[in-house]
N, C-alpha and C positions, 0 to 999 in steps of 0.2 A: 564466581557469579555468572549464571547465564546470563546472553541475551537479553532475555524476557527479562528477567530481574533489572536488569542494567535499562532497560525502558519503562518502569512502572513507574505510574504518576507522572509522564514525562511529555515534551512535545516531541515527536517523529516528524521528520519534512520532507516530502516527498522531492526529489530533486530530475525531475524528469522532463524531457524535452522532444517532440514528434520529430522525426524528419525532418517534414517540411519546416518546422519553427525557427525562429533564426537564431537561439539560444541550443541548438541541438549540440550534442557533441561532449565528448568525456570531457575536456580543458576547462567548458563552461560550465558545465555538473560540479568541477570539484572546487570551484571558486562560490557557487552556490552553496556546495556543500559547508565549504570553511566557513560561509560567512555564519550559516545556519550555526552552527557548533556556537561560534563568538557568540553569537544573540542568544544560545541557552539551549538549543537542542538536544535531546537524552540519545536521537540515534536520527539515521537515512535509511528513505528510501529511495533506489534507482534501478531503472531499465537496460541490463546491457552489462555485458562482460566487463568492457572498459570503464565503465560508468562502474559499476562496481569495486574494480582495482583500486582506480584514481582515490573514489571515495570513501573507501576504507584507511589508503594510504594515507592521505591529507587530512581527518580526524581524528581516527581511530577508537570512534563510533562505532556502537554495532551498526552493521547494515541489512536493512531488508531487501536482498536482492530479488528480483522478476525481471523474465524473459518477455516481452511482449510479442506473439507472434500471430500474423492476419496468415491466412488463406488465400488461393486465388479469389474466391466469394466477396472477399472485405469482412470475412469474420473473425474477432479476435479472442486469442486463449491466452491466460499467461501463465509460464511455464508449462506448458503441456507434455515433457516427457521429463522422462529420469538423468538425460544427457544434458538437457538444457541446464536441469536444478543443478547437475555435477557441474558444470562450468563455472556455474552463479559461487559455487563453494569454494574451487578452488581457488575464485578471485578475491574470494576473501569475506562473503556474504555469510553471515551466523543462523541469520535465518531465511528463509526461502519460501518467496507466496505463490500458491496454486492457487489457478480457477477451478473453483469447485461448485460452479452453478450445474444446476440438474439441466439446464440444457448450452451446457459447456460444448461449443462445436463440433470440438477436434480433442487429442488427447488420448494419452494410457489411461487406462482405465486409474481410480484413486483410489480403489482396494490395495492395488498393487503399486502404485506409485507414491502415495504417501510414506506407508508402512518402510519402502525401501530408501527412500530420501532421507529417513531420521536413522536409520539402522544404518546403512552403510556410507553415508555421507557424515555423519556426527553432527548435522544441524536442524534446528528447529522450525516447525514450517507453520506458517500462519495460513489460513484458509480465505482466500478473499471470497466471498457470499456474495447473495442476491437479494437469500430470502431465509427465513429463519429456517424452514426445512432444508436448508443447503447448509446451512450453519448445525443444524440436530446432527446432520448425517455425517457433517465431518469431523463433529466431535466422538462419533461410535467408531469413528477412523481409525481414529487417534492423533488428533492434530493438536503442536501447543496451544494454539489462540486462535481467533476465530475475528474474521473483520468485515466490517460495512463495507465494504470498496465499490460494491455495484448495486448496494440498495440505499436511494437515498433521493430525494422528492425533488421539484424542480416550481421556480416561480419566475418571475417575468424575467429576471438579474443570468437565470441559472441556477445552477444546481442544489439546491443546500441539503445541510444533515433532517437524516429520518430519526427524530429521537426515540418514537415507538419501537421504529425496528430496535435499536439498540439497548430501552428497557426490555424488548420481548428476548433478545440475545442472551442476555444479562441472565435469567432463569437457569442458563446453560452451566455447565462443570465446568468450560474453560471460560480464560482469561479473555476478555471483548474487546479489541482494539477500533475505535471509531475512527473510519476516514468517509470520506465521502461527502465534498459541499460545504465544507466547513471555511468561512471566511471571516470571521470575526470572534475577537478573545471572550466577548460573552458565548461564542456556541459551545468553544471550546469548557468555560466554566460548565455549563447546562450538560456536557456529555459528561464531565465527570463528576456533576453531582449524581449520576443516574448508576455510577459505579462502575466506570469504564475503566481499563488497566493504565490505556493510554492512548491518545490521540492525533493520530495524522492528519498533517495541512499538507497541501501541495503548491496549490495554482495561486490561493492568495499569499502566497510568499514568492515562489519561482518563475510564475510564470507573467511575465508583465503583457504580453501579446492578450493575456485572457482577463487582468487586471483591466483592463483599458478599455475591453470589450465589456464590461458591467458598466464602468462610467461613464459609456458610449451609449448602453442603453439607456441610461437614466436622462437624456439631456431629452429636454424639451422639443416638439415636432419631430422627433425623431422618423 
């Protein structure tokens, strides 16, 4: 059973942590990670070599590994070359997510970077999108799946899910992985009545620094 198989119908938990955050770090990822599994998780996702070993090794989930990498600018790509995704693989990552927006930074080209990621790595790459044209384009790729990662609406709290964008994804030949803004077990019901394969949370489970910053916003005179 692939990957993808092994997450269909399932919840994905992003288990990731910035730098600066005070949860960063692979030892704190895979305690995340475990807890995620015990609560019901079908798979991870994490940032980072180590983050990906740990988190493999500790559930043995599939995981969706991403490199996140900024520029001098402050612009970010994730996984942007073929050396980056090879690392993610060898650590033990099944599947591997490229930025594949049409104004992706930095980066190989993903004619050539997709194509050679599934060929000579033997893993499955999901295409994290913007916009449905980014998502069309990476399915003539040839990518297994196709996900909201960087399209997704924004209200006073923060970010939440674009479900347009994901019924318009949904028209497409692959498989539609929703993440993006999603904080609440009713969004999660709403994406997959709309016929998603499977659905990523990140921040309202891992990240309590950005949990605390929504019920921060909420309080009165703020």
């Amino acid at each position: 059973m692939t990957a993808l198989e092994r997450i269909k119908d399932g919840l994905v938990v992003s288990c990731q942590a910035l730098d600066e955050e005070p949860l960063h770090g692979p030892i704190l990822m895979a305690g995340m990670a475990r807890a995620a599994k015990l609560g019901g998780a079908a798979g991870i996702r994490t940032n980072g070599i180590q983050e990906v070993e740990v988190c493999h090794s500790i559930t043995g989930l599939p995981v969706i590994g991403i490199q996140k990498v900024v520029n001098n600018g402050g612009e970010l790509c994730i996984t942007p070359t073929f050396e980056h995704a090879k690392a993610l693989a060898l650590a033990g990552a099944e599947i591997v997510a490229v930025d594949v927006r049409h104004n992706r930074p930095f980066g190989e080209p993903l004619h050539d970077l997709i194509p050679r990621i599934r060929q000579e790595l033997g893993v499955q790459v999901m295409a994290d999108c913007a916009t449905l044209a980014d998502a069309d384009r990476a399915a003539d790729i040839g990518v297994d799946m196709v996900s909201s990662t960087f399209g997704f609406t924004q209200d006073r709290f923060g970010i939440c899910p674009d479900f347009q964008f994901l019924a318009d994804m949904r028209r497409l030949s692959v498989p539609v992985v929703a993440e993006g803004g999603f904080w609440t077990p009713e969004q999660l019901e709403q994406a997959f009545a709309l016929g998603v394969w499977a659905v990523v949370v990140g921040s309202a489970v891992t990240r309590p620094m950005e949990i605390t910053k929504r019920f921060w916003r909420a309080l009165p005179g703020r």
